[in-house]
N, C-alpha and C positions, 0 to 999 in steps of 0.2 A: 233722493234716488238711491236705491241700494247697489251696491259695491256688485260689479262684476265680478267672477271667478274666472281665473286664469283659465286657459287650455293646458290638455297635458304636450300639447307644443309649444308653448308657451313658456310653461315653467322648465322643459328641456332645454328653450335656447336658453332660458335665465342662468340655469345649471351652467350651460358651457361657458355663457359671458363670463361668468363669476368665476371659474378655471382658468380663464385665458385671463381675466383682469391679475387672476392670484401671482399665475408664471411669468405676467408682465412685472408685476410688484417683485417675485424671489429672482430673477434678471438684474432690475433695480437696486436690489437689494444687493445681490452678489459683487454686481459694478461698482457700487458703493464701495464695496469690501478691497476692490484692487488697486494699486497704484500703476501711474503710468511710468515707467523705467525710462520709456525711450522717449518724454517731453526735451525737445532741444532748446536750452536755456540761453541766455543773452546777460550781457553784459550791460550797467546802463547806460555804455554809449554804440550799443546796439552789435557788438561782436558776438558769433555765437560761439560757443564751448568749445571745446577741444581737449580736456581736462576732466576724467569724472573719479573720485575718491569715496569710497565709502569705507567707515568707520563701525565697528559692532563689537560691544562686550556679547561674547556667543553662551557667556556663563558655563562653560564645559562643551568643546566642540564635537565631542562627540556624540553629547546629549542634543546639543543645536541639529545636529545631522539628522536624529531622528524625527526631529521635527521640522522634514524637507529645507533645514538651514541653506545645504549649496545648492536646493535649487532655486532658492530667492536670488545668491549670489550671481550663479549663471545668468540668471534674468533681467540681473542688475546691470551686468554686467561691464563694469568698472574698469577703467585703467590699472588703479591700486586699490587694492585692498587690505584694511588695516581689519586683525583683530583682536579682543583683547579675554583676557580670563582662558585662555582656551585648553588649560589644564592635562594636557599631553606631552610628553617627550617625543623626541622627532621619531624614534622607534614604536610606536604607540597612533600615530597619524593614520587616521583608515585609509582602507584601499583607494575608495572614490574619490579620495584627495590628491593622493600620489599619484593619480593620473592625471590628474592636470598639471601637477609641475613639469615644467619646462626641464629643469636640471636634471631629471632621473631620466636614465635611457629609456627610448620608447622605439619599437618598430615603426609606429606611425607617429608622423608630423604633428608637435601639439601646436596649431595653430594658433590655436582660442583657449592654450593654457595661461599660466603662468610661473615668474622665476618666483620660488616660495621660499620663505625665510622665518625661522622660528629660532624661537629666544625661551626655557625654558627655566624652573623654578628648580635651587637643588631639591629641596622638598617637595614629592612627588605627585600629584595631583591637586600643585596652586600654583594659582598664578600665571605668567605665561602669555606671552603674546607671540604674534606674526605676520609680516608682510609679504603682500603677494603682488605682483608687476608683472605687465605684459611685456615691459620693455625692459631688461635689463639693467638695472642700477649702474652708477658709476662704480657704486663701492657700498656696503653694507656695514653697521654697525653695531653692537649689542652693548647693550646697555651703555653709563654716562662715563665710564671711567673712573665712578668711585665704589671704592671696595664696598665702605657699608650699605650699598645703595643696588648694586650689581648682582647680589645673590638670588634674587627672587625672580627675575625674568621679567621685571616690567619695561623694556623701555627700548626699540630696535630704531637706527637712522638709516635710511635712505638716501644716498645721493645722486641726482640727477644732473643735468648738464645745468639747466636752469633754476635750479629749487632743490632744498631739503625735504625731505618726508621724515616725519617725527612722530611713531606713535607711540601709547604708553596707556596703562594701568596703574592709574597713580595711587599708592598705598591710603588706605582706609585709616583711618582714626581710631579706627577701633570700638566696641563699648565701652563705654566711661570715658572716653577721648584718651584710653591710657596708652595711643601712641600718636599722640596728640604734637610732643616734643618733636618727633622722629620723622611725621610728616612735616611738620614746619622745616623740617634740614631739610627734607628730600625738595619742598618748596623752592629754596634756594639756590640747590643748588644743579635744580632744573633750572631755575632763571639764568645761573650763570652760563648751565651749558648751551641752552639755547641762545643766548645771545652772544657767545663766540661762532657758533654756525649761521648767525644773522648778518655777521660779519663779514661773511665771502658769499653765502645768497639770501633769497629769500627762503621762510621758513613757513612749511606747511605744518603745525602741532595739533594730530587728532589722539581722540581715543575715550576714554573711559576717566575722567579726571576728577570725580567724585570729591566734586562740588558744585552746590548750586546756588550760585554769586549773587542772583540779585533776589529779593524777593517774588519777583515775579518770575521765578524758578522754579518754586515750590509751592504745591499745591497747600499746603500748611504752614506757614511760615511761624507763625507766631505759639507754635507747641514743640517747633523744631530747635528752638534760637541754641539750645546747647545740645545737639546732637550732633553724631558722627557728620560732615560735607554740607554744615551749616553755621558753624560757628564762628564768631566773628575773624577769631584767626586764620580761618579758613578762608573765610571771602574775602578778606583783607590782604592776604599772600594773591589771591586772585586779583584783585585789583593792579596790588604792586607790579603783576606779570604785565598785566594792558599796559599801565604806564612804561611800561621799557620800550614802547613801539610795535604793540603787536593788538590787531582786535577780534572780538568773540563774532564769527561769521554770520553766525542769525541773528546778534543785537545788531549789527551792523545793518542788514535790510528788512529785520522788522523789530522795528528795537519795543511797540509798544504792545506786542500779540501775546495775549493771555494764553495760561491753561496748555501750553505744548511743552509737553515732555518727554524724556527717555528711557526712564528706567519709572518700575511699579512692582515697590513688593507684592509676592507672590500671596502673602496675607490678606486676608478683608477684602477679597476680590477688589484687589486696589483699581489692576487696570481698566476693570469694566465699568469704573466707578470716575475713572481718569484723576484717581489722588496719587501723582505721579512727580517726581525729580526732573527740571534739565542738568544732568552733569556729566555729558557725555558732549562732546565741543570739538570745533575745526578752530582753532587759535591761528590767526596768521599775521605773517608781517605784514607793516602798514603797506609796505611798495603793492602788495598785492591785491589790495582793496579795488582799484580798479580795472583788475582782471576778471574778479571772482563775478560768477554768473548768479548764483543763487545756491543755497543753504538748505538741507531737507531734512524733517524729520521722517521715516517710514514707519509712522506709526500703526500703521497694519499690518504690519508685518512678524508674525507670532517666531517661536523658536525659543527666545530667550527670558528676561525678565528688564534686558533692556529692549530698544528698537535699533536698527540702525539710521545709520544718521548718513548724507551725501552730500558732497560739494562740488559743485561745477566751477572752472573756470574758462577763460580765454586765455591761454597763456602764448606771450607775442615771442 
């Protein structure tokens, strides 16, 4: 029986189908592309959140800005906000920023700002972090109180009634590991600082910690083994931290999940490729293991070269 020929009515609805199946797909597709900010998270003995932190090396905040950075942040919209690399002096912060801090006078209410705190590098365009809180700190600190450790602007504490906030940009290794030695102090004598603040509460430690501890960190492992936030000394200083009583939040509730990472050089279209680092971490005291809601990577979330990362808890 030979083959009928469509109508030109026919092949017009076939036309629209195939338009409307497309924008139902680029819908899909978009969907795909978003995260849900406002998922309310649970504890596993069934308390919801009341706690949200997010953490992001912004890699230069001013370059993160042009790549709609704060308006992920507002979206996010977090308790605290930890950032790291953010390569500004407090004189240097754009305007869109200073309008949300809470401390600089404003004719109108910053409701939905925050108190902002920046910790800068003497050396001008490195390094550099900052915390941002809707509520007020107890008290604010920069850096660990050691000299050779204090100049660069990585590392601001937080005090809250209940908990420290700790965040940091922990020094690179360098190429050739030739500050190899210099991180292994600062290793130290992070541990030690944090576990005198462990002392009087618990300890919230996020940020940019540029290391990726287990193998199942790294999307390479075995071409990385002597490279900068791979090396055994490296993940060995890591270890040493967990054992003081503190654990890595996403090994903690998914300790066996491949392939999720934070950071992707900007090289060899790493990201779109997903040959990507986790070394960007929520570190917390044991006590607060069973507070913590759940651990997030925002791996869609463009701006930098890392992602940001967020933690829920219940805090009682």
């Amino acid at each position: 029986m030979a083959k009928r020929k469509s109508t030109e009515g026919e092949q017009a609805a076939s036309k629209k189908s195939k338009k409307e199946d497309e924008k139902v797909d680029e819908v899909e597709k978009e969907n795909d592309q978003k995260e849900n900010f406002s998922l309310v998270t649970k504890t596993k003995d069934g308390r919801d959140s009341n706690l949200k932190i997010c953490s992001w090396n912004v890699a230069g905040l001013r370059a993160c800005l042009k790549k709609a950075g704060l308006d992920y942040i507002k979206e996010e919209d977090a308790d605290i906000v930890c950032l790291q690399e953010t390569k500004v002096t407090e004189k240097e912060i754009p305007g869109e920023v200073t309008q949300l801090d809470k401390k600089v006078p404003s004719i109108l209410p910053k409701k939905d700002g925050y108190y902002m705190y920046w910790y800068e590098a003497e050396k001008k365009g490195y390094s550099g972090v900052s915390l941002w809180s809707k509520t007020k700190p107890v008290s604010i600190k920069n850096g660990m109180g050691k000299e050779e450790h204090d100049n660069e602007g990585r590392l601001i504490t937080a005090e809250f009634d209940k908990y420290y906030v700790v965040t940091s940009y922990v020094p690179n290794s360098g190429k050739k590991l030739v500050r190899l030695d210099y991180r292994r102090s600062w290793n130290t004598d992070l541990k030690d600082y944090l576990n005198k603040l462990k002392e009087k509460k618990p300890v919230v430690f996020c940020g940019d910690l540029n290391v990726a501890h287990q193998e199942i960190d790294i999307a390479n492992p075995k071409a990385n083994k002597r490279n900068s936030g791979f090396t055994d000394e490296e993940r060995g200083d890591m270890t040493d931290l967990l054992n003081e009583g503190y654990i890595d939040s996403y090994r903690s509730l998914y300790p066996d999940q491949e392939k999720m990472y934070t950071f992707w050089t900007y090289m060899a279209n790493a990201r779109a490729k997903n040959v990507g680092w986790r070394i960007d971490y929520f570190i917390l005291s044991k006590s607060l293991e069973e507070d913590l809601c759940d651990s997030i990577m925002r791996t869609k979330v463009m701006g930098s070269d890392h992602c940001p990362i967020v933690a829920t808890f219940a805090i009682k």
